[in-house]
Phi, psi and omega in degrees: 000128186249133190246088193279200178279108144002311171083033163243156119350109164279118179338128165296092174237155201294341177240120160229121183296148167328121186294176227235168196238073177296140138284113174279126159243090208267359169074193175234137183087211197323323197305358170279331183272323173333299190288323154342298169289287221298320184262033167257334177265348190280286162342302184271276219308307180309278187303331153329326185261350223028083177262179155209147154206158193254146160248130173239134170255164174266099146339142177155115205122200200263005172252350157323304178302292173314344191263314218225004183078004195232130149321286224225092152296150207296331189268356159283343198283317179288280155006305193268350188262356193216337200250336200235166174260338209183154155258159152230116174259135160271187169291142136281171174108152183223112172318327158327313209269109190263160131265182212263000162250034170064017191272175185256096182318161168072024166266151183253334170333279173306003176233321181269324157316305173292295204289351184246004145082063205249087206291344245226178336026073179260115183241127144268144156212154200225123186251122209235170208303101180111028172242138174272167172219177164272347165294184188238349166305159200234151165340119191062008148306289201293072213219065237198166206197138184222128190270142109263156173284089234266350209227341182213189171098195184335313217257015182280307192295018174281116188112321190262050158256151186293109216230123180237168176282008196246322204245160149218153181211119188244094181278164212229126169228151150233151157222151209293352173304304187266354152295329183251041131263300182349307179294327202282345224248348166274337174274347193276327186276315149322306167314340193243009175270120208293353173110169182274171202267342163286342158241010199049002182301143161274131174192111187291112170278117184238140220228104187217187162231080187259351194277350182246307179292108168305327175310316168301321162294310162300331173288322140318312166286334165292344177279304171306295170337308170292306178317325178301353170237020172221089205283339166329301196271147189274130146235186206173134188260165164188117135314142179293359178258319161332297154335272208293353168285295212292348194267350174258339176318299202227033212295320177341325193287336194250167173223313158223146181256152201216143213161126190307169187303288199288343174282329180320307170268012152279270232311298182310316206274309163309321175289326191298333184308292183328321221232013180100342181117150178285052183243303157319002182271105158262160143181173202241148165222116209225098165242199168288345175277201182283128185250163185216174186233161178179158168305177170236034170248184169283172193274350178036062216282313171336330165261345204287148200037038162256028178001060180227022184264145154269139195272330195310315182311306177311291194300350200277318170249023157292312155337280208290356170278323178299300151337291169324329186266011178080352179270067196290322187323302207278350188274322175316259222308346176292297187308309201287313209279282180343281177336299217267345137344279216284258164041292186298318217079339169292016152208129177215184203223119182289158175325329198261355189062034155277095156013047198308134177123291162122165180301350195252322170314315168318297169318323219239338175293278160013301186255347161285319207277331185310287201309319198291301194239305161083177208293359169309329203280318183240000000 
């Protein structure tokens, strides 16, 4: 994988900091062209700013798997908790690559969460000028950040569940440790947000079956509990089949949503409709330690090297890695060139969320406009 020079001028700023330490995880199926782009326009934004950043790639995924019998090796897993500022991971998984209970060998989800202890799920989604969709809502309405919760709920039983030829049986746990960080860490986001976009209010939405699940009650009561200290902020309950009515109805009502893992990721996946498709979808998993970003699709092997994937969910979340990271500049200029593409029509999307154009046309519309406006963007 290669990163060529952008060909900018780096911005005069009076300190310029240690350049910043990506990991690349480049996946499988579309992900190497994925990454490919993302850490090339993550580059030219960074220097743009006069900035830096180094990249080391990583093993991991499902041809990772095919080689050592391992996602990850353990000792790439240590590399990323001590070595690095941030991951940008593609997607991964190959439908080949089995384990031997027919579950899909070479995913990382369940190893770099846990193992980076990264509690946080964070999606955005934002519906931006010039993408069509099937709602009817206008650009920026749609403007909401949905926390899940990444470490526990359903998807801690992956792999354990208890399995007979007749029965399978998969528990769902929360504890209250890890619900009232999740929350505190959707009201802390809130704080720092403009509020939703049909009234401007902050205002966190907690999202259960508290009404059926006892796990589901905790977490409601841990959410109101949490909420007492943050008198600033708006809050507001929805079941979860309720949610998903309301995110294609009314999404305009929300700004963050807060919510145990697997309903979290059917929800998202309802927002991504709204919003252009998960190819317009970043997101991040964030704890205290080192955190990493990737799109919220699959590896789409069906596509690979037919430059014909979008790349954008990848650069969105080179953005949200920067910001995270304290780069807000680099992270601006990623957003306004993205924004202001599609907006112009020089980049758009067929019915199907495919690229017109092709993946490297996307890239290279990205890093002309980065090169065009430069650290004025942000």
């Amino acid at each position: 994988m290669t990163f060529p020079d952008p060909g900018l001028s780096p911005a005069t700023d009076p300190a310029r900091r240690e350049p910043l330490r990506v990991a690349l995880i480049a996946g499988d199926g579309i992900g190497p062209e994925l990454v490919d782009s993302a850490a090339r326009v993550l580059a030219a934004a960074s220097q743009s700013v006069g900035e830096d950043v180094c990249f080391t790639e990583e093993p991991g995924g499902a041809s990772t798997y095919e080689e050592t019998g391992v996602a990850m090796p353990a000792e790439v897993l240590q590399r990323l908790r001590t070595c690095y500022d941030a991951v940008l991971k593609g997607p991964v998984g190959l439908p080949h690559v089995r384990h031997a209970d027919g579950t899909e060998a070479g995913l990382l989800g369940g190893i770099m969460r846990t193992g980076l202890d990264a509690f946080a799920n964070v999606r955005p989604m934002r519906l931006r000028p010039g993408v069509h969709t099937p709602v009817r809502h206008a650009p920026n309405d749609i403007d909401y950040v949905i926390v899940r919760e990444n470490t526990e709920g359903l998807y801690l039983s992956r792999g354990l569940g208890v399995v007979t030829r007749d029965a399978v049986s998969d528990q769902l746990m929360l504890t209250r440790r890890g619900c009232a960080r999740i929350c505190r860490y959707a009201f802390e986001l809130a704080r720092q947000r403009h509020g939703a976009p049909g009234d401007g209010v902050r205002r966190v939405t907690c999202v259960d079956k508290s009404n059926v699940l006892r796990s589901y009650a905790l977490f409601r009561e841990v959410f109101d509990d949490v909420a007492e200290a943050y008198p600033d902020i708006d809050t507001d309950h929805r079941y979860a089949d309720a949610a998903g009515h309301d995110l294609v109805a009314n999404p305009s009502h929300f700004d963050v949503i807060v919510t145990e893992n697997f309903l979290g990721d059917l929800l998202s996946d309802v927002g991504a409709a709204t919003v252009g498709g998960l190819g317009m979808c970043p997101s991040g998993n964030i704890g205290d330690g080192v955190s990493y970003f990737e799109p919220t699709h699959g590896s789409a092997p069906g596509l690979a090297g037919q430059d014909r994937a979008n790349p954008l969910s990848q650069i969105l979340s080179a953005a949200m890695l920067l910001h995270h990271c304290g780069r807000d500049r680099g992270a601006q200029v990623i957003e306004r060139a993205v924004t202001d593409a599609l907006a112009s029509g020089e980049m758009s999307l067929t019915p199907h969320q495919t690229p017109v154009g092709g993946t490297e046309q996307v890239t290279r519309t990205v890093l002309d406009r980065i090169n065009q406006t430069g650290g004025n963007a942000a």
